[in-house]
N, C-alpha and C positions, 0 to 999 in steps of 0.2 A: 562470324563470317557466313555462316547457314542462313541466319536472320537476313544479312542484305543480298542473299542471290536469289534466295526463296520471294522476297519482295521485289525485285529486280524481276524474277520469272512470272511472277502476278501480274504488273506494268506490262511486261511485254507479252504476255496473253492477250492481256484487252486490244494490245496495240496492233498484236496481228491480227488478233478478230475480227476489229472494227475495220483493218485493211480489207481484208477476205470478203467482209461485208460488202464494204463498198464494189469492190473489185464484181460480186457479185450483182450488187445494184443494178449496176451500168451495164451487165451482160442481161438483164432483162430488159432494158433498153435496146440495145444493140441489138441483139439474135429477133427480135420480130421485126426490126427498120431493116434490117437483111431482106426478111424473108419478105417484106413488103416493097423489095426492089429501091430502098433508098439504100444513097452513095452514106458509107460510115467513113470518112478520113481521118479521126482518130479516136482512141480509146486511153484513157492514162488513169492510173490511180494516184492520187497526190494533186499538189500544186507546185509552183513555184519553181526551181532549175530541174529541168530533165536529167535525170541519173540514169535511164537504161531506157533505150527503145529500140524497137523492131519492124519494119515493116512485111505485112503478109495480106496478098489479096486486097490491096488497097488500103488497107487500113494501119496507120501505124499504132503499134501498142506500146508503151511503156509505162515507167513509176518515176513520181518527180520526189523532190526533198522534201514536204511534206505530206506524209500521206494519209492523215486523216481528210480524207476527201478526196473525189475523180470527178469525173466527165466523161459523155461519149460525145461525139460531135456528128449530127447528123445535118445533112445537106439539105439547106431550103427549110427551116425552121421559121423563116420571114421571109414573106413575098418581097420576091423586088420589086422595085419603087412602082414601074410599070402596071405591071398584073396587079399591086395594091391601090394604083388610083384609081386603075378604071374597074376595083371591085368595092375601095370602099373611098376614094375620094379624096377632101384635102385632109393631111399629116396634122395632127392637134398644134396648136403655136407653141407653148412653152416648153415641153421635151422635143419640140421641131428637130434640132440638130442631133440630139442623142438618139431618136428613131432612124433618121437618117445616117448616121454613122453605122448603127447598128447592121444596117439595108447593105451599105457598103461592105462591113466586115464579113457579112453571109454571101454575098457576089465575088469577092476575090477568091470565096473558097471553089466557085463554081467553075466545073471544066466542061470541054466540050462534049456533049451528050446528055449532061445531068438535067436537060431537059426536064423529062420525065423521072426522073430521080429524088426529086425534091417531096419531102417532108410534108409539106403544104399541099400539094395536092393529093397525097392519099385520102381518101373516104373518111369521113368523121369517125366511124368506128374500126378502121383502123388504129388512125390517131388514140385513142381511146389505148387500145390494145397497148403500142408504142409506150404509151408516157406512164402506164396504169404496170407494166410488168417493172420497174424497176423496185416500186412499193411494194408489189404484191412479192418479191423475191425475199426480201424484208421480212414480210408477214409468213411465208414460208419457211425462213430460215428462223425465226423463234421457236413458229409450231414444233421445227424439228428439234430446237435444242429443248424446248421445254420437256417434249414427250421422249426425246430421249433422259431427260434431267428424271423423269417422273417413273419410267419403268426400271432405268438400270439401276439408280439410286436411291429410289424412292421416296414416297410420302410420310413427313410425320404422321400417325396417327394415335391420340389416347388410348390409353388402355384404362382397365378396371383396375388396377393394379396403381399404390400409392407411388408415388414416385419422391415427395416433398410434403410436410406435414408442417403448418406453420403452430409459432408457440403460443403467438398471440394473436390480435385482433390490434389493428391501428383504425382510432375510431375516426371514421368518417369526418366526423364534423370539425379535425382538428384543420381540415382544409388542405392535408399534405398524406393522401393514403401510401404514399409511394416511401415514405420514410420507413427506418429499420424501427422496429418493435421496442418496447422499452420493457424489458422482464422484470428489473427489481423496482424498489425505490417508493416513495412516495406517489409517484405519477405515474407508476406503471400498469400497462395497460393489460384489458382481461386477456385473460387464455382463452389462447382460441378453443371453439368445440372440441376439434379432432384430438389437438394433445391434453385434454382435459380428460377424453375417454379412454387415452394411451392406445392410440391408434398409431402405427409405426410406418416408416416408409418399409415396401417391400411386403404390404399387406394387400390380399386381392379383396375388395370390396364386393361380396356373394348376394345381398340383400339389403333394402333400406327400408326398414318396417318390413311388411307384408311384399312388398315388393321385387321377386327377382332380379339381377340388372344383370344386365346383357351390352352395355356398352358403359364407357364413360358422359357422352350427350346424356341417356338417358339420366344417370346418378345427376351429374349438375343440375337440368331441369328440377329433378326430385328435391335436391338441396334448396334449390332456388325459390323453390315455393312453399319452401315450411317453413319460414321464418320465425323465430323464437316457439320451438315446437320439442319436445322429448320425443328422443326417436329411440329404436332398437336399430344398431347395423351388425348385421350378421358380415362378420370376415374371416378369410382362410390365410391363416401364417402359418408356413413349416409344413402345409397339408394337413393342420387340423383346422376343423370349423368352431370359432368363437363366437359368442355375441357381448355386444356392450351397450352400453347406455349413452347417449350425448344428449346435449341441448344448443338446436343451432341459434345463433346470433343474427342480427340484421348487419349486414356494412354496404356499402356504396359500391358497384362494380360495373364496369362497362355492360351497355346491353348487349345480349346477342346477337338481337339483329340488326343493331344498329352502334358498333365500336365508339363511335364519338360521341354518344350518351353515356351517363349513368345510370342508376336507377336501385333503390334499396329492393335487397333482395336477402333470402338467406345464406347463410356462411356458414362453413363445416372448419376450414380452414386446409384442406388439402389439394394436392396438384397431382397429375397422373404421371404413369410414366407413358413416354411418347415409344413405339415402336416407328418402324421403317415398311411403308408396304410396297409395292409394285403398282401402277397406274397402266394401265392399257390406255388405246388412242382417243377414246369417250370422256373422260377424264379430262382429255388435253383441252379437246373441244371444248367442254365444259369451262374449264379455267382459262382457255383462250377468249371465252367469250366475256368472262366478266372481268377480265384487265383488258380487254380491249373498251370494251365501257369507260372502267377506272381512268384509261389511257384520254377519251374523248374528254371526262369530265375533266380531267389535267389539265388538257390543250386548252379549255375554257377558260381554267382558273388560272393558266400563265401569264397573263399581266399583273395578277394581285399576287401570284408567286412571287414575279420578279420585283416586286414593290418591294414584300416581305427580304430580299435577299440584298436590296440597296440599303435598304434601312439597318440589315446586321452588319455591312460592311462599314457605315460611319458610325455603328457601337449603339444605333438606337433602340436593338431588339438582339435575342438569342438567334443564331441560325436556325431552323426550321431543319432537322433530319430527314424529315419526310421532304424536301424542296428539292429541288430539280438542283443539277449539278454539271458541270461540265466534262468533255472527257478528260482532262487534268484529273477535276476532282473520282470521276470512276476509277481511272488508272489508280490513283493515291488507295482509293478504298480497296482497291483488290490487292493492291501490293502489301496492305496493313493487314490484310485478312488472311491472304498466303503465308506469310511471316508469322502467324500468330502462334507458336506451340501449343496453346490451351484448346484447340481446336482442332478436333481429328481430321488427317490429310483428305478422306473422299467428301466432309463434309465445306472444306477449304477450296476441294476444286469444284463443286456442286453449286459454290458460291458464286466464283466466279463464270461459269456457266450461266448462272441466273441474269449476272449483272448483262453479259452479250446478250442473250436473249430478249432480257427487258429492253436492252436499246436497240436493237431489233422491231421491238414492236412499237417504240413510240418513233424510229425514222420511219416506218413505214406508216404509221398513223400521219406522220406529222405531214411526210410529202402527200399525202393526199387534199390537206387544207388546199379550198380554190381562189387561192391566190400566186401570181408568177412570182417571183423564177419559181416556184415548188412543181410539183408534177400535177398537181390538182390545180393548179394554174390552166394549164396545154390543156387539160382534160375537160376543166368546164368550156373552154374556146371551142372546143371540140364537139362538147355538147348543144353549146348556142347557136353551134353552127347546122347540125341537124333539125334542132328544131325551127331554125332562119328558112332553110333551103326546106325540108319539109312541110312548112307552114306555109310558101308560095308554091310550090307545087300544087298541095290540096285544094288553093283559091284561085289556079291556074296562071298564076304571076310570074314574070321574068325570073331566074335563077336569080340568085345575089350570088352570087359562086362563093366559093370559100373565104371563112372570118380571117380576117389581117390581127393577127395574133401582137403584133407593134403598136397596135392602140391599145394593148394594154402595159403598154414597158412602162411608162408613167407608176402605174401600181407597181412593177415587179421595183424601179429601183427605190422605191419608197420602203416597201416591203425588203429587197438586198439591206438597206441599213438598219433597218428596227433589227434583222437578223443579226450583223455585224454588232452591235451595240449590246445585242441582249448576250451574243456569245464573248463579247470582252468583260462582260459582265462579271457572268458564272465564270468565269477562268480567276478574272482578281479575288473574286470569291471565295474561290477552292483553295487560291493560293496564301490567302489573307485570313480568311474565317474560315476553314474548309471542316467540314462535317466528317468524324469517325466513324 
């Protein structure tokens, strides 16, 4: 019974998170189309039937039946028809009517006075401001859960100290290093260095040869580049200082600085033990900056992700753990991570921290792509339009007044279904092949 509330309480983390999230999203939209004098008539988190609304200041707020996902509604998002011909002209033919409807459903919202209220005539960088804080609130609210993840909980970090002493060596070339060891038998493989020198977990590593060490980095490096080499390692057990003898091996181990290589290197055969540090906010910076990279090189690689996750769904490949996942699938993983007993409770909820925060940073990466309906859609319009109206200015040319952001709804609902398709996707996905 602990097992399914404790899973039940994981689920419903995520699911208030990602509400909180949203909720927050759309108040970074909201609070500067305020403060820039446009009409906001509604604010919802969810889709689908309204469950609880309120009106306050014009604006009604509430939460619909589903609430992964909201909206804020800002007035004059698309010029009417009017002010868009005579700035940009005839309506394209094939979305003709869906532009046009669109024109219409923005004009019924419009009341008397919204004149000036409308969305479209604020200043390009206004605009900017507008569609740019709903992402940026996103990329805010990571920073904060990561750097609170990272001071209160802290960071693994190695120590000198053994942690795991393996017995053997799984020889590279058998093409599978990741299998268990084979200690007896005919075909059993070498001992490894370290328990060949009767090096124990629980031993602090004082010296390698001549060399002091002062971290666990440095000892690896050390290892790493004596390959088949007699060494002396001086270590401290019980608080007396020993030394021993080994002879390190060659095996195949990911590179350091580059994980998705290998590369033969030397082996001792031990593992450190991790402590817990505390991270101040340079730190954050620091690791904000290289997942939000990681995050850019993802959004690149998601068409051949989603390739890779069609193909495990009709059984023609394994799932990819590292693959992108839907929030089904997140929810599932946190709720299997919370439930887990083998797993100490701060490091359980630390987890699920991680997972809100990651999806933190790739919605705020993602709505920045400049394509509609995303917010980097509005934004590059916004942009084109500075430098449209900029660039006649300087050559002393008629205004072109503001970009009719409706010549590009063609892309947005091209782009609404690759979205709709790629998210029914990962949900069969999760729910069919789903990742542990």
């Amino acid at each position: 019974m602990t097992t399914v509330l404790l899973y039940i309480a994981g689920v419903l983390a995520i699911v208030v998170g990602l509400a909180v999230s949203i909720a927050l999203h759309e108040c970074g939209h909201m609070v500067p189309a305020k403060r820039f004098g446009v009409r906001v008539p509604q604010f919802f988190v969810g889709f689908g039937k309204t469950l609880w609304s309120t009106k306050r200041n014009g604006t009604e707020y509430g939460v619909k039946a589903f609430p992964l996902g909201g909206f804020v509604k800002l007035i004059g998002m698309l010029p009417p028809s009017s002010a868009a011909s005579a700035a940009s002209g005839k309506t394209p033919g094939t979305f003709g009517r869906l532009i046009s409807d669109a024109r219409e459903a923005e004009a019924a919202l419009l009341e008397p006075g919204d004149e000036k209220r409308m969305f479209y005539r604020l200043p390009w960088w206004k605009k900017v401001i507008v569609m740019a804080g709903g992402p940026t609130v996103n990329l805010v609210i990571a920073f904060f859960l990561f750097g609170g993840l990272f001071y209160f909980h802290g960071v693994g970090e190695a120590t000198t100290t053994v942690g795991g002493v393996a017995q053997c060596v799984v020889v590279a070339q058998d093409g599978d290093p990741q299998r268990d060891c084979i200690t007896s038998g005919p075909n059993a493989d070498p001992r490894a260095p370290a328990a060949a020198a009767g090096i124990l977990p629980g031993d602090r590593i004082v010296a390698f040869g001549d060399v002091p060490i002062t971290s666990y980095e440095q000892l690896q490096k050390l290892i790493r580049s004596s390959p088949q080499e007699s060494v002396f390692i001086t270590l401290e057990r019980d608080g007396v200082e020993r030394i021993v003898s080994a002879k390190t091996t060659v095996n195949l181990l990911p590179d350091l600085n580059d994980p998705e290589k290998t590369v033969s290197v030397g082996y001792l055969g031990i593992s450190p033990t991790e402590v817990l540090v505390s991270k101040g906010a340079g730190y954050t910076v620091e690791q904000m900056g290289s997942m939000t990279k990681a995050t850019v090189v993802a959004l690149g690689d998601m068409p051949a992700r989603l390739w890779d996750v069609g193909r495990a769904v009709v059984g023609l490949q394994d799932r990819d753990p590292e693959g992108p996942m839907s929030v089904v699938g997140i929810g599932r993983v946190a709720g299997e991570v919370s439930s887990d007993d083998t797993i100490k409770g701060g490091t359980r909820v630390a987890f699920v921290i991680t997972l809100l925060a990651g999806v933190n940073l790739f919605v705020g990466m993602f709505n920045f792509v400049p394509l509609l309906p995303l917010d980097g859609g509005h934004i590059a319009g916004a942009l084109y339009e500075a430098v449209r109206r900029g660039w006649a200015k300087l050559f002393r040319r008629p205004d072109p007044g503001h970009f009719d952001v409706a010549k590009l709804l063609p892309i947005a609902y091209v782009t609404a279904g690759i979205l709709l398709v790629m998210t029914a996707l990962l949900i069969y996905a999760d729910l069919a092949v789903p990742i542990s």
